[in-house]
C-alpha positions in Angstrom: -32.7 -16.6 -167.8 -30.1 -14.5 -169.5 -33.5 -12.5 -171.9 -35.4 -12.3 -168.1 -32.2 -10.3 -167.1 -32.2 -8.1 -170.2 -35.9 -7.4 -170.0 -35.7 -6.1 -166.5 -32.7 -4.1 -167.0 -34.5 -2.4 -169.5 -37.2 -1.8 -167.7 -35.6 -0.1 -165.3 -33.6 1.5 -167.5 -37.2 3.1 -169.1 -38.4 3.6 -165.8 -35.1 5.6 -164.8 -35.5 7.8 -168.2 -39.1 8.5 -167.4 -38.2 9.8 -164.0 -35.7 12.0 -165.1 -37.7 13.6 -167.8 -40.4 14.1 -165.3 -38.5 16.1 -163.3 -37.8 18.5 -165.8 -39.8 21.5 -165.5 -41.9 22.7 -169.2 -40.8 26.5 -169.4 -44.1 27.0 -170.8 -46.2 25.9 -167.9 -44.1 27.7 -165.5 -44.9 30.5 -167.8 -48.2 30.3 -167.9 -48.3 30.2 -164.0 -46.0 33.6 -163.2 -45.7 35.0 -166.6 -48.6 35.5 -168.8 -50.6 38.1 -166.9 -48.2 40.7 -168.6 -46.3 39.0 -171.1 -46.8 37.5 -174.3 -44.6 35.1 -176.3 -44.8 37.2 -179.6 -46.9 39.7 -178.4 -46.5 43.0 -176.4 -48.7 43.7 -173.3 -48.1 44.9 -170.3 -44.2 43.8 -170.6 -42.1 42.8 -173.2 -43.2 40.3 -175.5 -41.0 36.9 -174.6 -39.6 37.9 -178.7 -38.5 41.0 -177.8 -36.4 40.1 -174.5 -34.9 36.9 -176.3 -33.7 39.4 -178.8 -32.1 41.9 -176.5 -30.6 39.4 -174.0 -28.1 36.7 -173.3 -29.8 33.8 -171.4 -27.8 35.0 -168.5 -29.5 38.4 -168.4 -32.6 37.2 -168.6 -31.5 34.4 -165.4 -30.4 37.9 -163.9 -33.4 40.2 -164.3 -35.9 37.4 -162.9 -34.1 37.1 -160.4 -33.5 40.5 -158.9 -36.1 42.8 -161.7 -35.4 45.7 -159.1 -31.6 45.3 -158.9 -30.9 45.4 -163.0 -33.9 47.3 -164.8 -31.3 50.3 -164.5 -28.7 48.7 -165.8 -31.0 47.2 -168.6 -31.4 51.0 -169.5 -34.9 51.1 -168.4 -36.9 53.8 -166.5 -38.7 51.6 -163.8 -39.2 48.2 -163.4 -43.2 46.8 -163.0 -42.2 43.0 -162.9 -42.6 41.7 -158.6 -39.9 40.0 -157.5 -40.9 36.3 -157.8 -40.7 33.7 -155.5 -39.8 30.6 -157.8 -37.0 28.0 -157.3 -33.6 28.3 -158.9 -35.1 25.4 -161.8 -38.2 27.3 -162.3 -36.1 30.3 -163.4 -34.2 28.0 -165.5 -36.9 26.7 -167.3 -38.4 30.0 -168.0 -34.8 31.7 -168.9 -34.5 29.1 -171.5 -38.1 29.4 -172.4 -37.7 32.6 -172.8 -34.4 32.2 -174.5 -35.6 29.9 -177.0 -38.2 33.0 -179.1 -34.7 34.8 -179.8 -34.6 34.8 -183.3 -37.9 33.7 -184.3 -40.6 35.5 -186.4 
């Protein structure tokens, strides 16, 4: 009885974990599905390459400009701003914040 009850709890305790991470969005695939018609990860094209912005920007900046690309490209020191204002949930801009985030530093 008592291995029944340990086989079920972790079960459900697999089941829980594989929920969770299922929720999580990939940065990637949300990047491929607003992004990568104008940027690149390492790449320039029509934007900056996902390299470039990681290496110029906190993660909070980054949070900022997807947010509102209108509101900051002045204060990011830039002459106009091409990038539409998306409309993606608050953990789709997380997970491409951090996606974008994670090429600072890398060659």
């Amino acid at each position: 009885m008592k291995d029944e009850l340990m086989r079920i709890g972790f079960i459900l305790i697999l089941t829980f974990c594989s929920v969770l991470f299922a929720q999580e969005l990939d940065g990637k695939k949300v990047f491929e599905t607003y992004c990568w018609g104008c940027h690149h990860q390492k790449a320039e094209a029509f934007g900056p390459s996902f390299k470039e912005i990681a290496s110029k920007r906190t993660l909070e900046e980054i949070q900022a400009y997807i947010i509102e690309p209108k509101a900051m490209y002045k204060a990011f020191g830039y002459k106009r701003s091409a990038m539409p204002q998306l409309n993606i949930t608050d953990k789709e801009r997380d997970s491409i914040a951090k996606y974008i985030y994670s090429y600072k530093g890398s060659k």
